[in-house]
C-alpha positions as CSV (number, residue, x, y, z in Angstrom):
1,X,55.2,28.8,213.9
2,X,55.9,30.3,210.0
3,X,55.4,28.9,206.9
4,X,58.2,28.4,204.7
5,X,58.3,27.4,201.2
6,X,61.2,25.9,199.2
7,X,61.6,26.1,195.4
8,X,63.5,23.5,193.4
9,X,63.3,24.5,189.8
10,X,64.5,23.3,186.5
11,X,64.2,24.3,183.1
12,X,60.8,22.6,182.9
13,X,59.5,21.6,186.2
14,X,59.0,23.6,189.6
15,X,59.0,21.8,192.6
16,X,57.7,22.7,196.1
17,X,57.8,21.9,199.5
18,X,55.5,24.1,202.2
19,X,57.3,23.4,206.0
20,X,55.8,24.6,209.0
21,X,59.0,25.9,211.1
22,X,60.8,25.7,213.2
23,X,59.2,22.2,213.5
24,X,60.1,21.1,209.8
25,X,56.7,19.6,209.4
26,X,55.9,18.9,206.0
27,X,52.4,21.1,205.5
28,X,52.4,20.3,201.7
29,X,54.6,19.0,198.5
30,X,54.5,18.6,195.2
31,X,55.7,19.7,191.5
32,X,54.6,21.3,188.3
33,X,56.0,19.8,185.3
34,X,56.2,19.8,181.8
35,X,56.3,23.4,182.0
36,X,56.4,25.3,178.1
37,X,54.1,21.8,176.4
38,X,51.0,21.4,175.9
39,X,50.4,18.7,178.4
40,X,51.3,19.5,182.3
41,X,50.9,17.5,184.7
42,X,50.6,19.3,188.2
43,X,50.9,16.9,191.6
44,X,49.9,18.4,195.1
45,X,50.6,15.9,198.4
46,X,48.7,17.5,201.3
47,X,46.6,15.9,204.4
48,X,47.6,12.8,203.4
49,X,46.3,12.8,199.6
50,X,47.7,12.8,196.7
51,X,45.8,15.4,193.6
52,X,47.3,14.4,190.0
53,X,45.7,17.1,187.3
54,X,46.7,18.2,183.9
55,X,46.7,21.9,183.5
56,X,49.0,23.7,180.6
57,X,51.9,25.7,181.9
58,X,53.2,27.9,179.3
59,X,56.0,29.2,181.5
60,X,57.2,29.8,185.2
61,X,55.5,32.4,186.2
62,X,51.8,30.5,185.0
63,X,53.3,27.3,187.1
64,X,54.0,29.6,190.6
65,X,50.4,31.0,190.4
66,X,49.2,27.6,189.5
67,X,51.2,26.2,192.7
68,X,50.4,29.3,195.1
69,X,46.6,29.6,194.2
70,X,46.0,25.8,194.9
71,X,47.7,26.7,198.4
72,X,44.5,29.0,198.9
73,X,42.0,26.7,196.9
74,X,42.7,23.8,199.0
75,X,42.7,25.4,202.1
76,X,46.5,25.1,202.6
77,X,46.6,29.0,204.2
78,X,44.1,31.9,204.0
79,X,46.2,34.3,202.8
80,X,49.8,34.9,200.9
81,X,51.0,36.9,203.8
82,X,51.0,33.5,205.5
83,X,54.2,32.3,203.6
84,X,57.1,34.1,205.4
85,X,60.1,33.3,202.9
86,X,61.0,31.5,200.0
87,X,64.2,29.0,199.5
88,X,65.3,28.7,196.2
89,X,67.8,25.9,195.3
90,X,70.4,27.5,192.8
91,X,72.9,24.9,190.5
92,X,76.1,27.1,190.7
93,X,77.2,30.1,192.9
94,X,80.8,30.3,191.7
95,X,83.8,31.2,193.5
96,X,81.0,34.5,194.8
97,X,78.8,32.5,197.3
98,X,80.1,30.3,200.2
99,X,76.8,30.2,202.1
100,X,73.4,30.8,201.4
101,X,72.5,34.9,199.5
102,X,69.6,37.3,200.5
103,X,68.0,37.7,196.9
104,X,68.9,41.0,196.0
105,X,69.9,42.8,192.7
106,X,73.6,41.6,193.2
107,X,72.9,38.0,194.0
108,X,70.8,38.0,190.6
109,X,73.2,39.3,188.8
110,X,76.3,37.2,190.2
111,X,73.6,33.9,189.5
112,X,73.1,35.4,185.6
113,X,76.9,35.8,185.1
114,X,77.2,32.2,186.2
115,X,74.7,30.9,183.9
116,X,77.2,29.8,181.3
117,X,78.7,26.7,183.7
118,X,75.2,25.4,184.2
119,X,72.5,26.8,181.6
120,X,70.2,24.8,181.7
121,X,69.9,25.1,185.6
122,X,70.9,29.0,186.8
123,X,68.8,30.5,183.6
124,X,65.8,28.2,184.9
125,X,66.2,29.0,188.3
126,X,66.3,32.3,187.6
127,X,63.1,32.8,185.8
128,X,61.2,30.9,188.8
129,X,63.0,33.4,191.3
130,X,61.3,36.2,189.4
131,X,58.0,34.4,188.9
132,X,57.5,33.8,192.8
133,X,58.7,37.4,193.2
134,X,55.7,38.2,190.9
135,X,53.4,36.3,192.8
136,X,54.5,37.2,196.2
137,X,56.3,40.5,196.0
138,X,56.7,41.4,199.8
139,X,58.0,37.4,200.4
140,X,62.3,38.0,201.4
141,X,63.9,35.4,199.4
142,X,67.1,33.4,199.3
143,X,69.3,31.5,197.3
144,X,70.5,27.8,198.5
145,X,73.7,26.5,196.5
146,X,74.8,23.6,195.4
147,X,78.5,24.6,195.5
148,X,78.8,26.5,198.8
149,X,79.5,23.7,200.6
150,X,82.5,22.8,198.4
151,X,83.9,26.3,199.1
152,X,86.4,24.8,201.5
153,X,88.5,23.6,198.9
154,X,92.2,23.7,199.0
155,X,93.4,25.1,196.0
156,X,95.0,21.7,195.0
157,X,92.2,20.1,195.5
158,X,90.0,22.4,192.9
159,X,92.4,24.1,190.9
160,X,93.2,22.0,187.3
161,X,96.4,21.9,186.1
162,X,96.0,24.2,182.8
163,X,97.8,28.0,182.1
164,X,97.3,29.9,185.3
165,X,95.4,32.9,183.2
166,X,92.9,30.9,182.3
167,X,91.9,29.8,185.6
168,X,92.4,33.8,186.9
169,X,90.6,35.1,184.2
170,X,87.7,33.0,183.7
171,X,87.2,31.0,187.1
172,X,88.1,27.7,185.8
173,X,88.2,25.4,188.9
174,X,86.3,22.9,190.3
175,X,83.2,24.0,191.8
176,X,81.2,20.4,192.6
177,X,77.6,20.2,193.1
178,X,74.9,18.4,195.4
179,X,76.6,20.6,197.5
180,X,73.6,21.2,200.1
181,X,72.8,17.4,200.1
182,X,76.6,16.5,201.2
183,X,76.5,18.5,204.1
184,X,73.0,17.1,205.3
185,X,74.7,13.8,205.1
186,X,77.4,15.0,206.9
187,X,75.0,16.2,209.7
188,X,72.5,13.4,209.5
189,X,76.0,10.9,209.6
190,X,77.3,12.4,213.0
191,X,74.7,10.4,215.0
192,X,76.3,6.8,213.9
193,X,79.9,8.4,215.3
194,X,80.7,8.3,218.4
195,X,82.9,11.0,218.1
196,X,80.9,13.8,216.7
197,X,83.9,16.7,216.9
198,X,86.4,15.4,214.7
199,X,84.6,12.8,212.2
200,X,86.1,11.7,208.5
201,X,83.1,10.9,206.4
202,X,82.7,10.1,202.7
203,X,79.2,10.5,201.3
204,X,78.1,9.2,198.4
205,X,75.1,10.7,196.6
206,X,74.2,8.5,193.9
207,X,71.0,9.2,191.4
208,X,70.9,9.7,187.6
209,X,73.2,12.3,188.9
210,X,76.0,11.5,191.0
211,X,78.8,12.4,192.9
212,X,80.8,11.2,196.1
213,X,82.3,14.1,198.4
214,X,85.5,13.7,201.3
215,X,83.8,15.0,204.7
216,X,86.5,16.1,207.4
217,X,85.1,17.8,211.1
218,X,82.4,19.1,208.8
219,X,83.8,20.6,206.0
220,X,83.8,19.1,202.3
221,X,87.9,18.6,201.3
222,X,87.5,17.4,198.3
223,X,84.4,16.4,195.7
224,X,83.9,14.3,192.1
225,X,82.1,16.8,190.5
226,X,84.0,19.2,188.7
227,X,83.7,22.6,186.7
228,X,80.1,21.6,185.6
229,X,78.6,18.4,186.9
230,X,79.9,16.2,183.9
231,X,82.9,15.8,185.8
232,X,83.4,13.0,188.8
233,X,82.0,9.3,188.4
234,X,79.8,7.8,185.5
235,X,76.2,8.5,185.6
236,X,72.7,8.4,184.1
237,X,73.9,10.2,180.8
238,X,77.1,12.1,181.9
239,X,80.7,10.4,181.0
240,X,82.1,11.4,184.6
241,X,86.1,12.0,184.2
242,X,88.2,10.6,181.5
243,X,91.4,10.9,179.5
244,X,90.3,14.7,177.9
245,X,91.9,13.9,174.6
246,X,89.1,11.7,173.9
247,X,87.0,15.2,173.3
248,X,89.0,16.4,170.4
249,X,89.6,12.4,169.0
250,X,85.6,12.4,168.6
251,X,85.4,15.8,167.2
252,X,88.4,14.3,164.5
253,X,86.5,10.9,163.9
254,X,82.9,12.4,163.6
255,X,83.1,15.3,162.2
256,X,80.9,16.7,164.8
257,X,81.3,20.4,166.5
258,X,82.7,20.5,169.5
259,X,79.3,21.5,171.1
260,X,78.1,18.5,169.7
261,X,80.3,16.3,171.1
262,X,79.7,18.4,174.5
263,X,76.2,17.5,174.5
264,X,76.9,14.1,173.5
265,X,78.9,13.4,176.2
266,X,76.8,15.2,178.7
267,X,73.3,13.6,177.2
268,X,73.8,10.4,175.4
269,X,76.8,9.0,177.6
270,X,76.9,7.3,180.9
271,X,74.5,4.5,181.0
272,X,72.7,5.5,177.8
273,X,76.2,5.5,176.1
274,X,77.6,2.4,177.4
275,X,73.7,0.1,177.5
276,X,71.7,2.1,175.5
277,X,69.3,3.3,178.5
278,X,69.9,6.1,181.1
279,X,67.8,4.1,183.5
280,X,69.5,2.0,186.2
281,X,66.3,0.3,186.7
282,X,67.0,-0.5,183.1
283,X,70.6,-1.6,183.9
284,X,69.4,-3.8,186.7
285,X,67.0,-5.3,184.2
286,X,69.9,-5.8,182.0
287,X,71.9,-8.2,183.7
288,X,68.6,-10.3,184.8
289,X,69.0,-10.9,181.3
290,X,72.3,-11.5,180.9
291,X,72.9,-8.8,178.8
292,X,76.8,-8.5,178.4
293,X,76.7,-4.6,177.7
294,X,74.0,-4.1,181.0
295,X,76.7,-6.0,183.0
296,X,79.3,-4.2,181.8
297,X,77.9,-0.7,182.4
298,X,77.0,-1.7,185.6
299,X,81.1,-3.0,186.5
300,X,81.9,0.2,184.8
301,X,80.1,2.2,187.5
302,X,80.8,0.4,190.4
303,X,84.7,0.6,189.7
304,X,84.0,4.0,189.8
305,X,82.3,4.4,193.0
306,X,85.1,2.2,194.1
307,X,88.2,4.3,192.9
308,X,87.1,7.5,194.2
309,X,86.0,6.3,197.9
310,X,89.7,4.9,198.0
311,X,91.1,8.1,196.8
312,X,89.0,9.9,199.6
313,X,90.2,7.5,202.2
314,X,93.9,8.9,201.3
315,X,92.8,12.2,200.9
316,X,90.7,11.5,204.7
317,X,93.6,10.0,205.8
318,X,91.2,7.0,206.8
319,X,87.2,7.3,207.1
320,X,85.1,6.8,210.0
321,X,81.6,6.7,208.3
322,X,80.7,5.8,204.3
323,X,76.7,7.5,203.4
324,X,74.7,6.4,200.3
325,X,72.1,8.2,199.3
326,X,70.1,9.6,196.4
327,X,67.8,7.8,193.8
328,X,70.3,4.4,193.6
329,X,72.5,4.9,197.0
330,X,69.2,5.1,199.0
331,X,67.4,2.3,196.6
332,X,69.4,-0.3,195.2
333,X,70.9,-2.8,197.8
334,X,72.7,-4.8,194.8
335,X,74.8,-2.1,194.2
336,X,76.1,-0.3,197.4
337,X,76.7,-4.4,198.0
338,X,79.3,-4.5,194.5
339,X,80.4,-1.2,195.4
340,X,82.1,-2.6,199.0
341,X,82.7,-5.8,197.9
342,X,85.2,-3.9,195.7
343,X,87.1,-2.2,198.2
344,X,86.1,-4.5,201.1
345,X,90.1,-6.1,201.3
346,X,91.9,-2.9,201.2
347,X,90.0,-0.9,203.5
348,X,88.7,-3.5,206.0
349,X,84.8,-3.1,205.7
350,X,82.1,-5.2,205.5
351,X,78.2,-5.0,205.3
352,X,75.6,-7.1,206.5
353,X,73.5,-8.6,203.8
354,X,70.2,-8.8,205.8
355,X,70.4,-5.1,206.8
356,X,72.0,-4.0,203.9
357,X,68.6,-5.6,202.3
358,X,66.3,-4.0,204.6
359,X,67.3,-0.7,204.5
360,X,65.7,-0.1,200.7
361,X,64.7,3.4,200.4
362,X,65.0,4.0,204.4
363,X,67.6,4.9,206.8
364,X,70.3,2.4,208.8
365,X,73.4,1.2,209.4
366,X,74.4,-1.6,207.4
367,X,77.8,-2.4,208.0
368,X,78.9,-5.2,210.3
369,X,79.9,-5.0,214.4
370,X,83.7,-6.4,213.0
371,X,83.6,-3.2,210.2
372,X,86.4,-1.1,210.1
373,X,84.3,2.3,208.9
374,X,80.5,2.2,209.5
375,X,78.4,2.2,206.3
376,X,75.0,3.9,206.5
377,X,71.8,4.6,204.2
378,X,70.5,8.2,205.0
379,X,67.7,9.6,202.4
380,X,68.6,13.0,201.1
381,X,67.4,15.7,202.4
382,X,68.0,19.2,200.4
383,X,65.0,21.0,201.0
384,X,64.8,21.0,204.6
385,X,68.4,22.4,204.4
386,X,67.0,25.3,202.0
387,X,64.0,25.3,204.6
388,X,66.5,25.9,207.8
389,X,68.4,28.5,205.8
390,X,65.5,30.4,204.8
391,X,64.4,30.2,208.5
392,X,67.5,31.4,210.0
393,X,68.2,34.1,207.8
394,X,64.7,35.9,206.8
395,X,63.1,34.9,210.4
396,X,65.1,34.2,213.3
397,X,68.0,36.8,212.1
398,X,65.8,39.3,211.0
């Protein structure tokens, strides 16, 4: 048995998993945040208990010490040399990476000439790469990413149609994201198939962030994400796809840069844009209310959802198997329910209510014995994927 530790990082938290391998056992989790204020707040989940303290983390590096000296404190392991390999989730490997990357001087320098298409993600995830390699300097490393499993792509399915130069000369294409979640589903959905070889499975990953990939024997065909992660469905804050002459309209009518109008549209859109609050929580709270704008956001998404699990059951050529997962797939009954009841007619499913119920931030099928596709909740799982990665490169293939 090793001990492998996965890093999810952003451009102010640090989150952490320990696993025990091959088993997968959970030794210890938790997360740093508020990393560059004043005011941290540092969690640790081990043996059961749960340790909330407030320490200040002026940057990265100060946050991996923190996390890695509280490993020792507490017991967790005796010594560094305990912790065999690191996983590192990274945002946006490009057209360069297809599977997961040995850390090396090339892979961090293909992830720094990437960070333009995701800067607030690749920069962040960066600077924790090199604050672990700090910490633990003999610890191999390797980078997990969110687009590798969208590598198998046709080119008319990521390819836009703009001048052909600009998509040769500066990788303009669509890359997709959640990339290492969508193939867990994939694996995780295989067990409610009875045939597991050839298998058409949409999988909808749906949190603050969202986005719904085409599954065939395996391999992603097509995803909602595009370039960046503003592309795909509605979400949180992002616009999801739209008419793109409503960019330059909005830089006309406001008078604001077109950066501006970037971040508006990436931060201040979505829920918050249509509602007022990025929270679906919020939304939810919304039409209890009544509130005509909370139910209208909440039609908004859900026609969304809707349109592009139709377009992937074309693209499929039918579906065996529809996933929801994430923050609102895995959590909110009420609206995987609106979501089939929209394309219930036309594709021939149905969900039971009781189950559909039941199954609130836990695993199982929902769908009915008369269903045409089966429709399961599975809870995401991206860092045991980084964890099995890290595993089977730095360990068992070394």
């Amino acid at each position: 048995m090793v001990k492998i530790m996965t890093i999810n990082s952003g451009s102010s938290s640090l989150k952490f998993k320990l696993y025990e391998m091959p088993s997968e056992k959970v030794i210890c989790s938790g997360n740093c945040e508020r990393i560059g204020l004043a005011d941290g707040i540092f969690t640790i989940k081990y043996n059961r208990e749960k340790e909330v303290t407030t320490p200040t983390f002026p940057n990265h590096d100060v946050a991996a010490k923190t996390v890695v000296n509280a490993f020792i404190e507490k017991g967790i392991i005796k010594d560094f040399e305990e912790i065999k390999a690191i996983g590192h989730r990274i945002v946006q490997g490009g057209k360069y990476f297809s599977s997961s990357a040995l850390f090396n001087k090339d892979t961090e320098d293909k992830i720094a000439s990437l960070i333009p298409l995701a800067p607030l993600h690749n920069a962040a995830h960066l600077t924790c790469y090199r604050a672990f390699k700090e910490v633990l300097p003999h610890c191999p490393a390797i980078a997990v990413f969110d687009t590798a499993f969208h590598q198998t792509m046709e080119p008319e399915d990521y390819l836009f149609p703009i001048p052909y130069e600009l998509t040769t000369k500066y990788d303009i294409r669509r890359y997709g994201a959640h990339g290492t979640s969508h193939k867990y589903l994939s694996i995780e959905g295989l067990k409610y198939l009875d045939n597991k070889e050839h298998s058409k499975i949409i999988s909808c990953h749906i949190g603050s962030g969202a986005s719904i990939t085409a599954i065939k024997d395996g391999k992603c065909v097509a995803t909602s994400m595009g370039l960046t992660p503003l592309g795909g469905i509605m979400m949180g804050t992002r616009t999801g796809d739209m008419d793109p002459s409503v960019f330059n309209y909005v830089v006309k009518v406001t008078g604001k840069s077109a950066e501006e109008v970037y971040q508006m549209f990436n931060k201040q859109s979505g829920f918050a844009g249509v509602y007022g609050k990025s929270d679906s929580r919020d939304v939810e709270a919304g039409i209890k209310n009544n509130e005509e704008r909370a139910i209208l956001c909440d039609k908004l998404f859900v026609r969304r959802i809707a349109d592009f699990i139709g377009q992937y059951y074309v693209r499929l050529g039918g579906c065996d198997l529809i996933v929801f997962s994430a923050g609102i797939g895995e959590n909110d009954p009420r609206t995987r329910r609106n979501v089939i009841n929209q394309i219930k007619d036309a594709l021939h499913v149905e969900i039971d209510d009781e189950l559909n119920y039941s199954c609130r931030g836990k695993e199982g099928l929902i769908s009915t014995k008369d269903s045409k596709i089966k429709v399961a909740v599975i809870p995401t799982d991206e860092e045991v994927m980084i964890a099995r990665d890290a595993y089977n490169m730095c360990i068992k293939g070394a």
